[in-house]
Each structure stands twice: as structure tokens, then as C-alpha cells.
Phi, psi and omega in degrees: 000118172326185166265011159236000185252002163310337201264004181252152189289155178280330185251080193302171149210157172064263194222017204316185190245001204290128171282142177253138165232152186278116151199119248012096185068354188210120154292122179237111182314134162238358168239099201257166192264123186264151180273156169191136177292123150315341191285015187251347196245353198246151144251137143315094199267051185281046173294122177244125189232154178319158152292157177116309218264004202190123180310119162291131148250154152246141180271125141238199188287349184251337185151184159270126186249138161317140191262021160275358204235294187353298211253033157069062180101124188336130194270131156288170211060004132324086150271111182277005151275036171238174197269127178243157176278145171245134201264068174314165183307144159091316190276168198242116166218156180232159134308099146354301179253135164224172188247006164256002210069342176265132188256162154226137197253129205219120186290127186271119165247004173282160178248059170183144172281153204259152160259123184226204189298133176307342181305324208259117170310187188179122193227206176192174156250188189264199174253048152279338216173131190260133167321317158312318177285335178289311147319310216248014192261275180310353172256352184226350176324185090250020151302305157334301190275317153323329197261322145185094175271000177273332172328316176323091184271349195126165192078197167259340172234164173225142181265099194272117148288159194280307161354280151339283215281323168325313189278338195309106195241111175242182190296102155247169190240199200281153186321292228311298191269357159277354176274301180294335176296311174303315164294327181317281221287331168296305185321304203293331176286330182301284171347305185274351182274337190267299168307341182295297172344275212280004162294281186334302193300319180268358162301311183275327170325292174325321167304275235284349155316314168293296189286275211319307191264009159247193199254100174269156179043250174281005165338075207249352132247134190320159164290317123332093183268160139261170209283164193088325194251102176259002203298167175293156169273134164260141172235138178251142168270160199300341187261353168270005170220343143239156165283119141304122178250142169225038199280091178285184176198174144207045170297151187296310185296321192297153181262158169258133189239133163246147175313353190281341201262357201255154164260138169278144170093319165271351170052028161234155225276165179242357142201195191277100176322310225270359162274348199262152172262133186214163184214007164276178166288125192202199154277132166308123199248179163199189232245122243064353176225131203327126158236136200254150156222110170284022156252168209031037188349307197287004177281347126113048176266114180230166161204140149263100196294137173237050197215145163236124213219174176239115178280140176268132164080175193305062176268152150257114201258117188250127186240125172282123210260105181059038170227153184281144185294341205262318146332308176271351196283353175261281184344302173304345157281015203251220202267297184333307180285288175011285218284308202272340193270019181246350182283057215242171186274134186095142188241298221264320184228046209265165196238147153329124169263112197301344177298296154345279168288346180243006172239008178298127198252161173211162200282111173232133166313149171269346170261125158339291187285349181297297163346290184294348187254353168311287205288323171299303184311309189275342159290316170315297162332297162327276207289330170287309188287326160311000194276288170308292166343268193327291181325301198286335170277318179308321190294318198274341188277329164299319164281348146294346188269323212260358159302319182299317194286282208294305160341129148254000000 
């Protein structure tokens, strides 16, 4: 490898610009990424301004917030006759110190400028170098995380200075191809913010779902029917209508499912079991029955197995009786059960208590297919949010790669 094509990103993307010229037989880049000290390329923002005159944020690691919101109301111990830096629209400021070496860099995306620590710098680039491309190099490098952890001098914190931070020289290319890179990498975050979007939407569907279909409080039918079905609701307790199984095994050929195996809240596995080798013990499961994990409940671990397989660690495996499986395996999500299986035994570890919960009476239709058609509907439900899941990871793990490529 020359002393020029070393200096190039490993990864090209989309249309990137790079001129090619012919001679002899060999393409040769003429356009390569040169190192330069950020101090050459950054502007410096010290404006100092009163509190009062502008909303206080603070930057963190997750972003910048305003700090009524940050801290669930204007944080106390705030004097707001003191000196704030002031952060304009659009300019970049960090938190100084961390106990990790690790900084995070945070862009004002607000539509008015922010007061943060007179501590915290505050910058722009110049019309060398686009901000964006410069934000997301110091926030994803690992050139960046190198240079600084190199910072660590003693003690328990380290201290990044604007000073510092000057010297700090990574690779860049021309304006031209940071506006495209920078356009990349905005299109792929607008992409994973739209699916997040339609997770989420489709997440509280599911709540108001959970509550609409089933019968609350004095209720004896949901307010949300499905159509065609008027019969009436019964109520039953959980132990007249499931089996507890309690058949331990440790056959060798059954795959094992532990809680580490479950997505939670979405009850689908995160990998293939049947590779993994385990030879422990556990309850014997078969292909229709529910597995709850009572220890911690609100951690929302379930699945409706369709393998017969053996659970490991504190599941209750429930197989249901003349009720469609898929209707209580809904059930068990719903606000009601939630509510008596959080009602649990234990402080440091605490568990469902089955007395509790299996004498709990809850509302189930007396028609077979409502039950069924209940229960089919929120699987379905499932499977769009695992869906959207799968997407926002496959996307943030891609865009983890082309940080990696295109960073040097």
C-alpha cells in the first residue's frame, strides 16, 4: 500500500466523488485524506451569557437537553445570576470531564440558543469542514477514543480542554466529500428515527389494546369487541383454566431456553437455540405452552413455544386447558395479570407468587374463536414489532460498520 492510498478510508459510499485519472494501466486517487489538528478547522464560541436570558441544557451522552426536562423540572441548586457559555443554534458543545475517558459531542438542534456550564467549550468549524462530518468522527472514531483515553493523566477524572482538544488531528478530505458523507449518515439516522417512530406507535397500539380488550374493573365485557362477537365474558380463576407443568429433564437433544434467550416484553427468542450446548436441567415444555418468567415479572419475560424444548431458571410453564393458548399467552400481557404477578415474594429477587396468581379470577369469552381471534390479532401485533425491532438493529449495526470503514 503507497504512502497514499494508506490515508484513505477503507470504505467508499453512495457516489462519493473520488477523481480517477489512467496511466499506465494503473488508476491513481488524486483525491486523498489528509491528518490536520482539529485547531485548524474549529471555531471558538465564548460568549458569555447571565442565566435567565436563555433555557439551561445540559449535554450528555444521550444528548443535549434542556434541564427542566433532563431532570423531570428545573434542577435545584441552579443560580442563575452566574456565567453560562451560550450555545447557539446549529454550534457544538461537551462535557469536559468524564470518569471514563469517554466525551460525547453535542450539536444545539434546538430552535432558540441554549446556557450551559461556563466549563463546557463551544464551537463550529470553519468553511473547511462540515460539522457534521466532524461530530460524528469525534463521537465514533476510534481514532478519537484513542487520542482520548490518552488524556487520562491520574486521578479519577479526566479532563478534555478546548485547548486540548485542538490538538487532536484526524484524517480529512475535501469539504466537497464530507457534505456527502455527512448527507449519508443524516439519510441513515432520518431511516432508523422513522422506524423507531413506527415502533413506538406501534408499541402504545398494543398497550391500548391490552387494556381496550380486556374487561376492566367492574367490567364483564371489553369495551373493544371483535366484530361478529357479542356473547358474553366469564370469569375464571388462572388455575381452573391452566396447568402449571412441572416435569423437570435434562435430556440431552432438547434445546434450552434461559431468560438471556428471550426478547422481552416482545417474547421472541434472539437466537437459535438448537445450536447452543447446554446439558442443564430444567422443566420440560412441548409445543403450545406458555413460558412466564417469574422471577422479576416486570422484566416481561414470556414465549409461546412452538418446539419442545426444556426451561432453565425460574419459569412457570403454563399449558392451557379447553382455552386457546394463544388468547392466554395475550392474557398474561395484559394490565390485570401484570398487576397480581408483580405482586411478588422477596425484595433483592423478587418472584411471582403462584397462590397469588393462579387463584386471580380474570375475564375469558365463552366463544372458542373469539378467544381465538384475540389471541391470533396480538400475535400478529408481535411480529410487526419484532419486525421494526429487527430493522432498527440491522440499520444502527450498519451504520456501525460504515463508522468503522469510513472513520480512520
Amino acid at each position: 500500500m503507497n504512502s497514499l492510498t494508506k490515508h484513505l478510508p477503507l470504505l467508499y459510499i453512495l457516489s462519493l466523488y473520488h477523481e480517477y485519472i489512467y496511466t499506465d494501466k494503473k488508476f491513481k486517487i488524486i483525491t486523498a485524506w489528509e491528518q490536520r489538528k482539529l485547531g485548524e478547522i474549529l471555531l471558538e464560541h465564548n460568549e458569555i451569557s447571565k442565566g435567565g436570558e436563555y433555557p439551561i441544557a445540559t449535554s450528555s451522552r444521550k444528548g443535549l437537553f434542556l434541564q427542566s426536562e433532563y431532570f423531570n423540572g428545573q434542577r435545584s441548586g441552579i443560580n442563575e445570576s452566574l456565567d453560562f457559555h451560550l450555545v447557539p443554534q446549529g454550534y457544538i458543545t461537551y462535557r469536559h470531564m468524564s470518569d471514563d475517558s469517554t466525551f460525547h459531542f453535542n450539536k444545539n438542534h434546538m430552535d432558540l440558543p441554549v446556557l450551559v456550564s461556563k466549563e463546557y467549550p463551544v464551537f463550529t468549524t470553519t468553511n473547511e469542514a462540515n460539522d457534521e462530518f466532524v461530530l460524528r468522527n469525534l463521537n465514533f472514531s476510534k481514532s478519537f477514543m484513542r487520542f482520548s483515553h490518552m488524556q487520562k493523566k491520574g486521578g479519577t477524572r479526566v479532563r478534555l480542554y478546548y485547548k486540548t482538544l485542538q490538538s487532536y488531528s484526524p484524517f480529512i478530505t475535501s469539504i466537497k466529500e464530507q457534505n456527502k458523507i455527512a448527507t449519508f449518515f443524516k439519510l441513515l439516522d432520518n431511516t432508523i428515527a422513522l422506524h423507531q417512530e413506527k415502533l413506538t406507535k406501534l408499541q402504545e397500539l398494543k398497550k391500548a389494546y391490552l387494556v381496550g380488550m380486556f374487561p376492566q374493573d367492574e367490567e364483564n365485557v371489553p369495551k373493544i369487541r371483535v366484530a361478529n362477537y357479542n356473547e358474553e365474558w366469564k370469569k375464571h380463576k388462572l388455575v381452573d383454566i391452566v396447568n402449571r407443568v412441572s416435569i423437570s429433564s435434562d435430556k440431552k437433544d432438547l434445546p434450552r431456553v434461559e431468560y438471556e434467550d428471550i426478547i422481552s416484553i416482545v417474547g421472541k427468542l434472539n437466537k437459535n437455540i438448537f445450536e447452543k450446548k447446554s446439558n442443564k436441567k430444567g422443566i420440560k415444555f412441548q409445543p403450545g405452552d406458555i413460558l412466564f418468567g417469574k422471577l422479576r415479572p416486570y422484566l416481561k419475560n414470556w414465549l409461546l413455544s412452538d418446539f419442545t424444548g426444556i426451561a432453565v431458571g425460574d419459569f412457570w410453564i403454563l399449558r392451557p386447558q379447553n382455552v386457546n393458548n394463544k388468547f392466554i399467552y395475550t392474557l398474561i400481557q395484559s394490565s390485570r395479570y401484570q398487576t397480581v404477578s408483580n405482586q411478588s415474594t422477596g425484595t433483592k429477587m423478587p418472584r411471582s407468587d403462584w397462590n397469588v396468581v393462579s387463584n386471580t379470577n380474570f375475564w375469558i369469552p365463552l366463544n372458542s374463536k373469539e378467544q381465538g381471534q384475540i389471541g391470533n390479532y396480538f400475535i400478529q401485533l408481535d411480529k410487526l414489532i419484532a419486525l421494526e425491532q429487527s430493522k432498527i438493529e440491522n440499520l444502527k449495526i450498519l451504520k456501525k460498520s460504515y463508522f468503522n470503514k469510513i472513520f480512520i
